[in-house]
C-alpha positions in Angstrom: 157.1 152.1 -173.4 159.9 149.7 -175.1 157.8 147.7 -178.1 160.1 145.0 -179.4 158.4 143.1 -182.7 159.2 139.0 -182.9 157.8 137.2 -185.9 158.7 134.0 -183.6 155.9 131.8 -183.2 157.9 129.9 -180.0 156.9 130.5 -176.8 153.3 133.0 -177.7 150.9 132.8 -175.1 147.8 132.0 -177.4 145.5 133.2 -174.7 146.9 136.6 -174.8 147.1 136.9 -179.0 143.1 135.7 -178.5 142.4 138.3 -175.9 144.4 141.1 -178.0 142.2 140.6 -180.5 138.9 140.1 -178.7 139.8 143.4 -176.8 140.8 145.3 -180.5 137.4 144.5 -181.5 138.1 142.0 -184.0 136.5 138.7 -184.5 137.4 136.4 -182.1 137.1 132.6 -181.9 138.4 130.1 -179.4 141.8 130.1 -178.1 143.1 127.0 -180.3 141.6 128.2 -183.1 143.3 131.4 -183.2 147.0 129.7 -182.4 146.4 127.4 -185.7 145.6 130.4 -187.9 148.5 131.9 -186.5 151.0 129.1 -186.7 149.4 128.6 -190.4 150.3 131.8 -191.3 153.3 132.8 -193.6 153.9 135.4 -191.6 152.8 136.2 -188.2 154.1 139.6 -186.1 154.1 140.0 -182.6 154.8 143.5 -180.6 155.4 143.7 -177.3 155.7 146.4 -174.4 158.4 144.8 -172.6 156.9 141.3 -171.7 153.3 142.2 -172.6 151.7 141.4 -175.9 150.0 144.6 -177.2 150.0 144.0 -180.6 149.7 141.1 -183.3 148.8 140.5 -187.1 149.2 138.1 -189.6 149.3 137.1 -193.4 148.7 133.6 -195.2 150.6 133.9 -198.5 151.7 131.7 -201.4 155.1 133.8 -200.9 155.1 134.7 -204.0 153.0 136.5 -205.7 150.1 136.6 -203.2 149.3 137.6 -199.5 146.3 138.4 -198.0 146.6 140.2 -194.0 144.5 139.5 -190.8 144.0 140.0 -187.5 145.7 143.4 -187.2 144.8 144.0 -183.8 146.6 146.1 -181.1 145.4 146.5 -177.5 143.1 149.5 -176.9 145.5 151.5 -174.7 148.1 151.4 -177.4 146.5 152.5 -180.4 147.9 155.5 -181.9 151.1 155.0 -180.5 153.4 153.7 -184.1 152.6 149.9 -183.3 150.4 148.9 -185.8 152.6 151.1 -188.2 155.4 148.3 -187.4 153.0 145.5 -187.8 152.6 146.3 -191.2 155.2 147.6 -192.3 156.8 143.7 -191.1 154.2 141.9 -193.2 154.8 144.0 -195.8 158.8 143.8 -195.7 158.5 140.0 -195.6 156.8 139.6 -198.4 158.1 142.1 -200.8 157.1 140.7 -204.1 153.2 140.1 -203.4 150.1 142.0 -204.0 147.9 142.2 -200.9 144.2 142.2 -199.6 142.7 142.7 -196.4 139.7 143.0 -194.7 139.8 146.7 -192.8 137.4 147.8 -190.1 134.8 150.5 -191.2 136.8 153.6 -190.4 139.6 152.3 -190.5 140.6 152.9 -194.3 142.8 155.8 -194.1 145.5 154.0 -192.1 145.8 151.4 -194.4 146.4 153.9 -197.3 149.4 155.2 -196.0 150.8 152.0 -197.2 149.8 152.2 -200.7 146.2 150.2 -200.3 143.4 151.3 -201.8 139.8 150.3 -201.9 138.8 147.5 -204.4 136.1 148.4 -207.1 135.6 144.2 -207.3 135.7 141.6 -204.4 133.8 138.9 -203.4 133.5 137.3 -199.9 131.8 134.2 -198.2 131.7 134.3 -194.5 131.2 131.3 -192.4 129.2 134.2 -190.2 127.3 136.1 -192.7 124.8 137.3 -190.2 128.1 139.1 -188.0 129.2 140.7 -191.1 125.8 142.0 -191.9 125.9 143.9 -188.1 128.9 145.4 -188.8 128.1 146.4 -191.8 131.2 144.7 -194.2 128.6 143.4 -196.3 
């Protein structure tokens, strides 16, 4: 395994970031849909095995004083293995002066406090698929 991280947008095959994230069990949506989030972003991370992606997140950010993370996906086959360790922790190193929220996976909690984040007492959401969110239980 040799995982290189690019926060280079150039040259991503949007496909594959969709499929990473379809196959991580995130919420998906269409291919073009998923590059503009991405190219939107503030920040967006990449990791790759060699030539394949395996692992992507992202944050839209004011850059300032604000930053809120997505899409923290990493193929199945290489969880567990450090990479999403090094997509966070490149978020978190490009934005040093912001606060940040996310959206975690049930479960998923206790990674996310190794990096200092811990759960809200206060937080409002409006989904554009409240019914999805109801099934998996984030509201």
């Amino acid at each position: 395994m040799n995982i290189n991280i690019t926060y280079n947008k150039d040259n991503i095959d949007w496909q594959a970031v969709n499929n990473v994230i379809i196959k991580a069990g995130l919420s998906s949506s269409d291919t073009e849909k998923c590059k503009r989030s991405f190219i939107g972003s503030q920040v967006a991370v990449f990791a790759f095995d060699n030539e394949k992606l395996v692992g992507v997140s992202r944050a839209i950010s004011d850059g300032v004083k604000q930053a809120a993370i997505y899409d923290v996906a990493i193929l199945p086959e290489y969880q567990g293995l450090g990479i999403g360790r090094l997509l966070i922790e490149g978020i978190l190193n490009k934005l040093p002066d912001c606060s940040f929220i996310l959206f975690s996976n049930i479960g998923k909690e206790s990674f996310y406090e190794k990096f200092g984040f811990r759960l809200l007492k206060s937080g409002m959401a409006k989904f554009t698929n409240e019914q999805l969110m109801l099934e998996k239980g984030i509201i």
